[in-house]
N, C-alpha and C positions, 0 to 999 in steps of 0.2 A: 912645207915650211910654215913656220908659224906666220908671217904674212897673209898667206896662201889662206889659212886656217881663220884670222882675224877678215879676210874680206868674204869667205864664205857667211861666215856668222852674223858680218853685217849684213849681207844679202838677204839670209833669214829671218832677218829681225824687219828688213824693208817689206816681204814676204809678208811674215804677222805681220805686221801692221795693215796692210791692205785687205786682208781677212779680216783682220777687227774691223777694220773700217767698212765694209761689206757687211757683216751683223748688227752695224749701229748705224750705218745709212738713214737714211729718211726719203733718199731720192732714189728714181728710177734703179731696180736692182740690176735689170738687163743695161741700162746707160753705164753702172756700175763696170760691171763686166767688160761692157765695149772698151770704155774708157779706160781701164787696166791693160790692155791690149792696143790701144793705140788708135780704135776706131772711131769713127765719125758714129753718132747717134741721135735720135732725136729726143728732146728734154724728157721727155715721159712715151713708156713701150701701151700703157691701159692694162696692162695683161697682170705685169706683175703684184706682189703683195702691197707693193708699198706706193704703186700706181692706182691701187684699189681700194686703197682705205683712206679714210679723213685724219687728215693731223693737224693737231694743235696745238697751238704755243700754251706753257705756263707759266709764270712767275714762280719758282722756286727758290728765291732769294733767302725766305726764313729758314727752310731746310739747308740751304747750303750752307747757311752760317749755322747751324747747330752741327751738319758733317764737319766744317771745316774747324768747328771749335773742337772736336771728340780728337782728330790727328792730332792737331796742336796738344792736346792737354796727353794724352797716350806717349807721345815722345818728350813731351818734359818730364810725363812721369819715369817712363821708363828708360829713356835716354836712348833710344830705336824703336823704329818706325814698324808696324804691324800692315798686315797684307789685308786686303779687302773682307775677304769672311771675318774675323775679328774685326774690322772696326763695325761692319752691320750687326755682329752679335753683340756688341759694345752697345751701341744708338738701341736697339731691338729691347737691351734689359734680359740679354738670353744669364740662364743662372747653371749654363756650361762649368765643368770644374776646370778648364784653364783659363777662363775669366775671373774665376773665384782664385785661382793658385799664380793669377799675375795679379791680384787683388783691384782688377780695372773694373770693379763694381763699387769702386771707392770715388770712382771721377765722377766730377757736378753732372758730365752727359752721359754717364749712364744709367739709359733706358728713356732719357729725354723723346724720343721717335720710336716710343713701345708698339703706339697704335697706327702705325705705316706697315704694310706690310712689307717684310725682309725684300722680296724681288724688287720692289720699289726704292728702295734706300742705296740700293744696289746699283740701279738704273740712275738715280741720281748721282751719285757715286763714276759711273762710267763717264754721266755727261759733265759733271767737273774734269776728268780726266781731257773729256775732248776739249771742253773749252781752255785747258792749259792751267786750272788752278789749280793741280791738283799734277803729281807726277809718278807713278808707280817705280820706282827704281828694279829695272828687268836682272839685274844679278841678285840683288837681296829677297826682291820680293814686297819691300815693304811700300809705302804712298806716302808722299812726303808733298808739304806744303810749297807752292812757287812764290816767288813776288807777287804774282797777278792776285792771289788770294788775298793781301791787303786793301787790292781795289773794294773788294765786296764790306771786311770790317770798317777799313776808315773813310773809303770815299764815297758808301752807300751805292755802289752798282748792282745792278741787278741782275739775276740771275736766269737767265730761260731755258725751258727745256721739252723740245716736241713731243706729242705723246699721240701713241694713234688713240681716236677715239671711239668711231666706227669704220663697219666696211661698206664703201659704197653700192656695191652689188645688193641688190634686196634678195630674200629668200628664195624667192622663186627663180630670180637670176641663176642664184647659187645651184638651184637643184636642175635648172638643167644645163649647166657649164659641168656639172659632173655626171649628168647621164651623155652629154654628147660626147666626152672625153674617150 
């Protein structure tokens, strides 16, 4: 029944979400897991990737207000919302022929964020998403601006976003965790 049908697919979507949420963690991967499943774990396993590297906070506040200007100026131009690869080739300055043939090399932010690299804008991009400013609409595809993205223009908030920076393990660590293995 189409009922039937509508609570599968929200199941699915509960489903993604928890995988996304698993690829953009920052905490315990295995406490991850547990915790999807219902179990008791302790805050950190040591073992995992992300129990073994150093993470950092950054201020990314200037970047987010140049992503959050490129959406905004993209759907007034075009009056619909474009999906993440196009707005980083937008920010990026990429001289793509569907950039050139929606003529989105005519906006004040394209190519504004030329000298970031694309996986980074991208990354930034995910963590507006998680912090809520930002909302990918899952039928259309496109990312579309919330209310909460005002806080950042008019109320001056700022913007954070963890970034591993090393792995705690030294080399030698490394070389023999993978000869014991």
């Amino acid at each position: 029944t189409k009922e039937e049908r509508k609570y599968v697919i929200k199941q699915d979507m509960v489903r993604l979400g928890a995988m996304i949420g698993y690829c953009n963690t920052y905490h315990c991967l295995r406490g991850y897991i547990l915790e999807y499943f219902g179990q008791k774990h302790h805050k950190t396993c040591g073992n995992c990737g992300n129990c073994n590297t150093v993470i950092e906070e950054q201020d990314i506040t200037e970047y987010a207000k140049m992503i959050l200007s490129c959406i905004h100026r993209i759907y007034e131009y075009l009056g619909y919302s474009l999906g993440v690869t196009l707005i980083v080739r937008v920010l990026h300055g990429s001289k793509e022929k569907r950039i050139a043939d929606l003529q989105l090399d005519r906006l004040s932010t394209y190519g504004i964020m030329r000298n970031i690299p694309r996986t980074k804008i991208r990354d930034m991009i995910a963590t507006l998403e998680a912090q809520e400013y930002i909302l990918t609409n899952v039928n259309q595809g496109g990312i579309n601006l919330t209310s909460k993205a005002d806080d950042v223009w008019l109320k001056g908030e700022k913007v954070k976003m963890l970034v591993r920076t090393e792995d705690k393990m030294t080399s030698n660590e490394k070389t023999y965790s993978t000869r014991t293995s």
